[in-house]
C-alpha positions in Angstrom: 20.8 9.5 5.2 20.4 13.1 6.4 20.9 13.4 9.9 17.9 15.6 11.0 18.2 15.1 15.3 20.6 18.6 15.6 19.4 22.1 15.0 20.9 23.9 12.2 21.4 26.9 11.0 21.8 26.4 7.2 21.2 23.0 5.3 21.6 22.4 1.5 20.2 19.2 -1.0 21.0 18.7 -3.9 19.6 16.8 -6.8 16.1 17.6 -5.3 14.2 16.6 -8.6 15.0 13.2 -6.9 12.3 13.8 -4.5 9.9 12.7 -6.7 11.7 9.6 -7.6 8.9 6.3 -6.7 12.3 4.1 -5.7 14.6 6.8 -4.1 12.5 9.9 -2.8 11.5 9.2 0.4 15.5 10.4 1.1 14.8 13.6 -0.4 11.4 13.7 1.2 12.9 13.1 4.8 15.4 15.5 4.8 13.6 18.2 3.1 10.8 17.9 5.9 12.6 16.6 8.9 15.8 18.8 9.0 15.9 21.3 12.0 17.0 23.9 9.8 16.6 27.9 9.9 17.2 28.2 6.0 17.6 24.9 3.5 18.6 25.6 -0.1 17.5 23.1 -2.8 19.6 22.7 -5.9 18.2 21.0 -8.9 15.9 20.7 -11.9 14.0 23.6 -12.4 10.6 21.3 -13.5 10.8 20.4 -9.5 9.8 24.1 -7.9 6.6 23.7 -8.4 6.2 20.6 -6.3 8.6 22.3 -3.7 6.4 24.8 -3.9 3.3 23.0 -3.4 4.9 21.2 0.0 6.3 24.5 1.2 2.9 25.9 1.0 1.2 22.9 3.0 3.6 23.7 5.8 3.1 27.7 5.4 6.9 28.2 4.4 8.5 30.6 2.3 10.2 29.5 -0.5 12.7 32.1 -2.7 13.6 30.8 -6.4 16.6 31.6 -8.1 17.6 30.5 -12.0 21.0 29.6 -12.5 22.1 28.9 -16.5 23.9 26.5 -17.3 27.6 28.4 -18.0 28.7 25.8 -20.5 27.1 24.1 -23.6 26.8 20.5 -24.1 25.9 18.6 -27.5 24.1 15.9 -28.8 26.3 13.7 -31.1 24.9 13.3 -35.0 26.3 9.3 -34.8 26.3 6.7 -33.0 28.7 4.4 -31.8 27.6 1.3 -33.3 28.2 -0.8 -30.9 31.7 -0.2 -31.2 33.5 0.3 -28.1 36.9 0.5 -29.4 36.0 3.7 -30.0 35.9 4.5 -26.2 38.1 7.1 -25.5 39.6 8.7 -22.6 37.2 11.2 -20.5 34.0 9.1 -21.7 31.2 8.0 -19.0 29.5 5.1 -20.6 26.2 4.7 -18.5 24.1 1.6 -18.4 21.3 0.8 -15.9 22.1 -2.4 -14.7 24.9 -3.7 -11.8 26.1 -6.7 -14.5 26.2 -4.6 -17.6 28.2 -2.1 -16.0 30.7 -4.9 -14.9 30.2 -6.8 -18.7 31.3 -3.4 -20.4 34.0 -2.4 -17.9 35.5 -5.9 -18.9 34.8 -5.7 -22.9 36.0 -1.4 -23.2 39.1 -2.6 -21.1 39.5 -5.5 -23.6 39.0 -3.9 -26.6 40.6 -0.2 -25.7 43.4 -1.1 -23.4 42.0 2.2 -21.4 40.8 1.5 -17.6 37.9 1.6 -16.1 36.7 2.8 -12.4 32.4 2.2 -12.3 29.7 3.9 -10.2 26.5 2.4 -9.7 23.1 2.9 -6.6 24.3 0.3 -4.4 27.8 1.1 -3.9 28.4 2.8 -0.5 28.6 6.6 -1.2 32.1 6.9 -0.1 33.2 4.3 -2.1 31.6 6.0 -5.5 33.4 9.3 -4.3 36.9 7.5 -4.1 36.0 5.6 -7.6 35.2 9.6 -9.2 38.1 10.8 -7.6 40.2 8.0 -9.7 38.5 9.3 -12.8 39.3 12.8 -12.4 42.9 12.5 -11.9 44.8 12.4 -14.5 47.5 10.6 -12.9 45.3 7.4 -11.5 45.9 5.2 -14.7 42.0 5.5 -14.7 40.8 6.4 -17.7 36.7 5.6 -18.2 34.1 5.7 -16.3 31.4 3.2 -16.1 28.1 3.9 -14.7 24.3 3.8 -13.9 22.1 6.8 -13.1 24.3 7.5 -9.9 26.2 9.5 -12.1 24.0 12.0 -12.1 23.9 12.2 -8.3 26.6 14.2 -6.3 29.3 13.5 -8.2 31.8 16.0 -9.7 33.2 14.5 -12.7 35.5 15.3 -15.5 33.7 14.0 -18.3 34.3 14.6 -22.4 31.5 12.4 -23.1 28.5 10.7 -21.9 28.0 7.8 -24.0 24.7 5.4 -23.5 25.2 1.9 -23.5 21.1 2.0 -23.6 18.3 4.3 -22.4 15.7 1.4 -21.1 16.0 0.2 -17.5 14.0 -1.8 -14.9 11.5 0.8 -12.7 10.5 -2.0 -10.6 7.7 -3.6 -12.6 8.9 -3.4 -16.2 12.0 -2.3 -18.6 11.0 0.9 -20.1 12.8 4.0 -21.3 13.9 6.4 -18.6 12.0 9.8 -18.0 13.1 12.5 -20.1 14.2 14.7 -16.9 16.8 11.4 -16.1 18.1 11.6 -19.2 19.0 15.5 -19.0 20.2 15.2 -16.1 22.9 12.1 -17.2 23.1 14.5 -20.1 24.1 17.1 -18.4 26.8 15.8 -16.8 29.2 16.0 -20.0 31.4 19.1 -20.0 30.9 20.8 -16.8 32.0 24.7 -16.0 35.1 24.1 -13.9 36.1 20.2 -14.9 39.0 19.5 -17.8 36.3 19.9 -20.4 34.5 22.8 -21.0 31.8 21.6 -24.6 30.5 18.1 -23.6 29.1 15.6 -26.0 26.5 13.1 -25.6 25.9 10.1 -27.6 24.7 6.1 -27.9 26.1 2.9 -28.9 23.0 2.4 -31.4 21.0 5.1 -33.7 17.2 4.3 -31.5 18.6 5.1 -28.9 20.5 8.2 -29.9 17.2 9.9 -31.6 15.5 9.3 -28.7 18.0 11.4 -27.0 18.2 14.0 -29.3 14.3 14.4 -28.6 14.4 14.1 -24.8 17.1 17.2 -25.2 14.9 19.2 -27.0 11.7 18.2 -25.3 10.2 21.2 -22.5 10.6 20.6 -18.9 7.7 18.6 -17.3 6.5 19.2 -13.7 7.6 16.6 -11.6 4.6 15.0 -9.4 5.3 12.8 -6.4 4.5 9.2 -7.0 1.5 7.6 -6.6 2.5 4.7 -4.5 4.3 6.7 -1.9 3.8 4.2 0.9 3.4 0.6 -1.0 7.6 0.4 0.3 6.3 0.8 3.7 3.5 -1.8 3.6 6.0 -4.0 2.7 7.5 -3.9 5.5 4.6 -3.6 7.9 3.5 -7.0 6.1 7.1 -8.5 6.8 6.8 -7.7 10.6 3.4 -8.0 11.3 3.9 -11.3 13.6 5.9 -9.6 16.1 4.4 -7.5 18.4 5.5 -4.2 18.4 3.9 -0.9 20.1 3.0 0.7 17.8 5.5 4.2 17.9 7.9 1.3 18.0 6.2 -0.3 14.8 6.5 3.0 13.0 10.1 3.3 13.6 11.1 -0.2 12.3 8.1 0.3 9.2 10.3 3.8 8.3 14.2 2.5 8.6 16.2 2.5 5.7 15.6 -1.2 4.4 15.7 -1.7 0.8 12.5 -4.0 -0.1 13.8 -5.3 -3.7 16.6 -7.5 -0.6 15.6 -10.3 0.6 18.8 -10.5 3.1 17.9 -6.7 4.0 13.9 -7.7 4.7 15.2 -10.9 6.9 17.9 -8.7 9.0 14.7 -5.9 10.2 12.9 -9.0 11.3 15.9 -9.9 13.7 16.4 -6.6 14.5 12.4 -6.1 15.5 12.5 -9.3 17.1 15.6 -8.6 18.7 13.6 -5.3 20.0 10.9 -6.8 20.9 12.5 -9.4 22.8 14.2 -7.1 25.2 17.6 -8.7 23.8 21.0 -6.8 23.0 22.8 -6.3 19.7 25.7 -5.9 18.9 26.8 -4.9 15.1 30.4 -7.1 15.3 28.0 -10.6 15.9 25.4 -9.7 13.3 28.0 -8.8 10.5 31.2 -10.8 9.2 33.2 -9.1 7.2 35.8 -11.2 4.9 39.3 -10.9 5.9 40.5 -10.7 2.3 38.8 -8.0 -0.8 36.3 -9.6 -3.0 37.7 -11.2 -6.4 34.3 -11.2 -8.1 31.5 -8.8 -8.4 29.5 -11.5 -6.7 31.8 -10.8 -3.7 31.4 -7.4 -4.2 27.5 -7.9 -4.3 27.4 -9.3 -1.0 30.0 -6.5 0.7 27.5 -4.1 -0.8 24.9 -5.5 0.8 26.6 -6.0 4.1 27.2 -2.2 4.0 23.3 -1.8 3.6 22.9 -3.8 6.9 25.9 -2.1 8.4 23.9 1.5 7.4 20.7 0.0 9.0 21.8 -0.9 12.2 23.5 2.3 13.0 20.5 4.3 11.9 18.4 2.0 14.4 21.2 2.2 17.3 21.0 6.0 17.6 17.0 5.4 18.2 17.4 2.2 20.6 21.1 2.8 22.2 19.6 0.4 25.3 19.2 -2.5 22.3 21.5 -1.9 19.5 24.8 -0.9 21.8 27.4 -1.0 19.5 28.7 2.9 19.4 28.5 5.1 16.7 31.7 5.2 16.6 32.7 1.5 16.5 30.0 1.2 13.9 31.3 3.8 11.7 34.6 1.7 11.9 33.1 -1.4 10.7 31.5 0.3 7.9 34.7 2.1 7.1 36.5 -1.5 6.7 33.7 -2.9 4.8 34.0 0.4 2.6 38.2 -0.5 2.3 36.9 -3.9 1.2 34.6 -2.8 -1.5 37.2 -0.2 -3.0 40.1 -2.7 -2.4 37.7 -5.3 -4.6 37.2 -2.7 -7.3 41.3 -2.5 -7.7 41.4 -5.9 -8.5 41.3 -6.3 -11.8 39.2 -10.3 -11.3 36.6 -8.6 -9.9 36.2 -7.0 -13.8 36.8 -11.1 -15.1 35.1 -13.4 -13.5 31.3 -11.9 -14.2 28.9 -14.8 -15.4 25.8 -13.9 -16.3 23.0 -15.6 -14.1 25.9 -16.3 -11.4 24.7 -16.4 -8.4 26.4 -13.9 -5.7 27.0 -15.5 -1.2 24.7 -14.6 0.7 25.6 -12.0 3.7 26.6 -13.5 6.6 24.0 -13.5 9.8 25.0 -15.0 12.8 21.6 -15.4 13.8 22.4 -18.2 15.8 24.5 -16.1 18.4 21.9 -13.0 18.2 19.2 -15.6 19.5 21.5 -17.0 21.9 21.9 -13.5 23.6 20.1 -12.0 26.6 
């Protein structure tokens, strides 16, 4: 989350193509509108100026483009794995769009190769995916593969050979259907990067479908990125989910814009505490809403629910600095909480169960509330 509350002089975002993501650009959106900036540089895919420039021009600012090249090639591989990940090899990214695959190939590439793995996937707390990159670019971490979604092409400075993908369909939130041919560039593009161990990248596929459909994507012209239609069906979601409790309404607003992810059940049950909570007139404190396990997760279930505890964890601080009065937990003993759920999740990542005891269909715990104690305070 952008912190946009303290005037700056210079601000920079990257990846700003993103903004016109349906599931992930309100982020993008947010910071490029609300920071207090003099000067903000974006840094992205060329198909999203004009847009920029469109919302720029709404708002009467001035907007300055400058082309960058990219300084080093990158190639699309004539075959195909196969299927065949025994031929996996050191300085590969293997990229699949789903939280289990990336956990079922981690376990079968380390099987089969004897080479390690670190992964990188959306819901992973950003400081853990830097620690788990930072592992894959040193030579000397026994890591030796990367495994990961379309977070790889987020923020990450990586020392990848080869971007191999697993597949190139994945879930937008209503069906299973190839990604868009500026997500695929930009995965793409992360093999062979000016400055990492490899200068030429190559990109490939496990299977031939998916590897021509690639190899066209490459070669395909930019598209102008639009912003999605449904900008604000996330919000009503969560207008709907607290409509019972009353609310003013510059309070409503507040609660309807926080950072809650609507595909979580146990995220879209902890805003209605917390507005309740609010609403109530009732303190909060982050230590007796959250438990964090004593002991790193052995699973990826485990895992799951850490990840989603640092979601909550995220939440409440974001809602603390607008209602100090109600959530009083500091910023500072938040950010240490979330630091020791963040050890937890990268200590779980070391373990090598959390890479062998994936069942499909498995269900993961549930975070812990202690709902019973937040209702029980004044």
């Amino acid at each position: 989350m952008a912190s946009i509350g303290r005037p700056l002089d210079v601000a920079v975002i990257d990846e700003i193509q993103l903004i016109a993501d349906p599931n992930r650009g309100w982020a993008w959106t947010q910071a490029l509108l609300g920071l207090k900036a003099k000067e903000i540089h974006l840094c992205g895919e060329e198909a999203a100026v004009p847009l920029i420039r469109k919302i720029c021009e709404d708002l009467d600012e001035e907007v300055v483009v400058n082309k960058y090249g990219r300084l080093t090639p990158y190639t699309v591989s004539d075959m195909p794995l196969k299927s065949d990940l025994s031929q996996i090899e050191k300085g590969d990214c293997v990229v699949a769009f789903s939280r289990m695959n990336i956990f079922d190939l981690k376990k079968r590439i380390e099987a089969q190769t004897g080479l390690k793995c670190a992964v990188a996937y959306g819901s992973l707390p950003p400081e853990t995916r830097a620690l788990q990159a930072k592992s894959f670019n040193d030579p000397d971490s026994g890591i030796d593969v990367l495994v990961a979604s379309d977070a790889v092409g987020m923020g990450l400075n990586l020392n990848i050979k080869r971007v191999v993908f697993s597949n190139i369909k994945k879930f937008d939130g209503k069906e299973v259907r190839p990604i868009s041919i500026p997500q695929l560039k930009q995965i793409a593009g992360r093999a062979g990067r000016f400055g990492t161990a490899y200068g030429n990248g190559i990109v490939t596929a496990l299977n031939r479908a998916d590897l021509r459909y690639i190899k066209e994507a490459v070669a395909a012209p930019n598209v102008e990125l639009e912003m999605p239609n449904e900008t604000f069906s996330g919000l009503l979601l969560i207008a709907d989910n607290l409509e019972e409790i009353r609310l003013p309404l510059r309070d409503r607003y507040q609660f309807v814009t926080a950072p809650v992810s609507t595909r979580s059940d146990e995220s879209m049950e902890l805003i209605k505490i917390l507005a309740r909570k609010f609403s109530q007139k009732k303190i909060c404190t982050l230590d007796e809403l959250i438990e964090l396990p004593t002991n790193p997760p052995t699973s990826p279930s485990g895992l799951k629910a850490l990840e989603e505890s640092h979601k909550q964890i995220m939440l409440y601080m974001w809602l603390s600095t607008r209602y100090p009065d109600t959530f009083i937990t500091t910023q500072d003993d938040a950010t240490s909480i979330k630091s020791q759920c963040e050890h937890l999740i990268d200590d779980g990542l070391k373990l090598s169960r959390a890479s062998q005891s994936i069942r499909k269909g498995r269900k993961h715990p549930r975070p812990h509330f202690r709902e019973d104690k937040l209702e029980s305070r004044q």
